[in-house]
C-alpha positions as CSV (number, residue, x, y, z in Angstrom):
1,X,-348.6,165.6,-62.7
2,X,-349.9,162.3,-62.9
3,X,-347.8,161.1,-65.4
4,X,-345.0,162.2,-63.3
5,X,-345.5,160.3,-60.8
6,X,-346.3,157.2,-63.0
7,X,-342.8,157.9,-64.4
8,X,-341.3,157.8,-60.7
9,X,-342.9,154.9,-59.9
10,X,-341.4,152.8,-62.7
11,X,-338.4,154.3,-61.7
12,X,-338.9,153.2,-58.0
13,X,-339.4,149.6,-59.8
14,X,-336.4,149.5,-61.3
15,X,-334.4,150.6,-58.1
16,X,-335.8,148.1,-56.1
17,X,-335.1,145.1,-59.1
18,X,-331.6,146.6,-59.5
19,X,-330.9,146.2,-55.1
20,X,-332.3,142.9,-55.6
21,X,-329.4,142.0,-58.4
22,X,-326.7,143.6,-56.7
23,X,-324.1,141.9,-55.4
24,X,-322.8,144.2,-53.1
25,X,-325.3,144.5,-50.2
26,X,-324.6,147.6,-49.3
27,X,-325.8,148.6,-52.6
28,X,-328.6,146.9,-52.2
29,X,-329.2,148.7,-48.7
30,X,-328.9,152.2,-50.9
31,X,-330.9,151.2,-53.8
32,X,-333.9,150.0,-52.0
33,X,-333.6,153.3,-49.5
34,X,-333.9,155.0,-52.9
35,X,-336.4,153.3,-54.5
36,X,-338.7,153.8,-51.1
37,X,-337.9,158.0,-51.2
38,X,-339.0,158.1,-55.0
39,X,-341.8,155.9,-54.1
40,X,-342.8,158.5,-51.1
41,X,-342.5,161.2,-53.4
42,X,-344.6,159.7,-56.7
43,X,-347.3,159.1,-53.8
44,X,-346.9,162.6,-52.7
45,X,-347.2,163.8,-56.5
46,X,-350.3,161.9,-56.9
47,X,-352.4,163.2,-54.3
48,X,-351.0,167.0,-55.0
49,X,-352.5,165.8,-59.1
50,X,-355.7,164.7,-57.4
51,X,-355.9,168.0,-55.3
52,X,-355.2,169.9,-58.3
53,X,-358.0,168.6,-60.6
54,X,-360.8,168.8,-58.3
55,X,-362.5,171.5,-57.6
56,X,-363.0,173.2,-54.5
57,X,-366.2,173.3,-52.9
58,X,-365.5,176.9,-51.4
59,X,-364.9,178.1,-53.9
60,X,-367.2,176.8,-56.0
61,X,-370.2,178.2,-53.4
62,X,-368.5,181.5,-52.1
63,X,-370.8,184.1,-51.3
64,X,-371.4,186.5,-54.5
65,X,-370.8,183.8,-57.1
66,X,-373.3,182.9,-59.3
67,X,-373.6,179.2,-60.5
């Protein structure tokens, strides 16, 4: 998942260079807008990945389990 949303963010990179070349502004207006909803949802990625990998303290000292 991580490297997902390493991948968007690159992508989200090359949004915003591409608004900033555009000539048309409105354009510009839609590439940025994209660029900042992948951006949101690499973010959201990222902290699902670091949810993911560690582990969870309930479970990890629920009644009954031997460590």
């Amino acid at each position: 998942m991580h490297d997902t949303a390493e991948r968007l963010e690159v992508a989200e990179a090359i949004l915003h260079r591409s608004a900033e070349e555009s000539p048309d502004p409105a354009a510009a207006t839609r590439l940025h807008s994209l660029g900042d909803q992948v951006t949101a949802q690499a973010k959201n990625i990222g902290r699902r990945a670091d949810q993911i990998e560690q582990p969870s303290v309930e479970r990890d000292h629920a009644p009954g389990r031997s460590r």
